[in-house]
N, C-alpha and C positions, 0 to 999 in steps of 0.2 A: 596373780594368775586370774583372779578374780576379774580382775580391772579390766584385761585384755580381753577376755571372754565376752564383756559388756560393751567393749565399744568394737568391739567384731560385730555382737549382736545389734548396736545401735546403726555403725555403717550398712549393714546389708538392709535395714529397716527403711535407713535414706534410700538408700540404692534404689530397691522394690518403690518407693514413695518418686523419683526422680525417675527411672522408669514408666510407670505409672502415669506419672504428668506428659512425660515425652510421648506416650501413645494418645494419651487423650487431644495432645495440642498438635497429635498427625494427622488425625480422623478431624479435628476439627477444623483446620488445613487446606484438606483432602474439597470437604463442606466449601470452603471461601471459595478455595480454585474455581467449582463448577456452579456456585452462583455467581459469580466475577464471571466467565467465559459464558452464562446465560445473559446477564444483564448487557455485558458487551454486542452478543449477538441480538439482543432486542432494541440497543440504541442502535446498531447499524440498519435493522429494518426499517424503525421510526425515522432516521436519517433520509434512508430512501425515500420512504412515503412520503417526508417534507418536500425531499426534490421534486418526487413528482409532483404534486399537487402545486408546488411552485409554477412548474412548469406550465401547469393542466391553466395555472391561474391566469401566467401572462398571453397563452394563446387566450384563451376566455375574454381577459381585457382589449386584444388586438380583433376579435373579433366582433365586438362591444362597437369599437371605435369604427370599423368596416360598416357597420352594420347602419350607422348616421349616427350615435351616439356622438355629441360635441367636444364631452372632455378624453381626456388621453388622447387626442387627436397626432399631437405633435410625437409623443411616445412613440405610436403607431406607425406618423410618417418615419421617424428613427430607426425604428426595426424595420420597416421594408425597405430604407436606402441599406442597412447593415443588409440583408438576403439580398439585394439586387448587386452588391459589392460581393460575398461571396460567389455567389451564380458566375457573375463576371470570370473571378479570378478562376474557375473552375471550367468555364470556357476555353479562359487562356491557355491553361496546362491541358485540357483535351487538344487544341491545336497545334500546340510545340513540337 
């Protein structure tokens, strides 16, 4: 009777101990989820900000090259037959 009594008392000790662990690795969980969903939302800002300033970079450069600057010249003429091609197509379909 002895015996049973002890590993009554031994399982409920796991139990409380496995328990235990299960709340601490919830809360800690809890912690990853919302620095994972902060770190997420701070590379999508940093993402943007790349864009822009990519962006900010290639007007900068087109206007570099407008401006008489010799190199990126051909880049420049690139980019204004690509807008003078858009413009175009955007003509078209206002007339249709």
């Amino acid at each position: 009777m002895s015996n049973t009594i002890e590993a009554i008392h031994l399982l409920e000790v796991k139990l409380q101990n496995l328990l235990s662990n299960y709340e601490f690795l919830k809360k800690e969980n809890d912690i990853l989820l919302r620095e994972t969903t902060s770190l997420r939302h701070q590379l999508l800002e940093k993402e943007q900000l790349l864009s822009n300033q990519k962006k900010e970079y290639d007007l900068l450069k087109i206007a570099k090259t407008i401006e008489g600057s010799s190199t990126n010249t051909r880049e420049t003429k690139l980019k204004i037959n690509t807008l003078i091609r858009e413009i175009d197509k955007c003509i078209i379909q206002l007339n249709e």
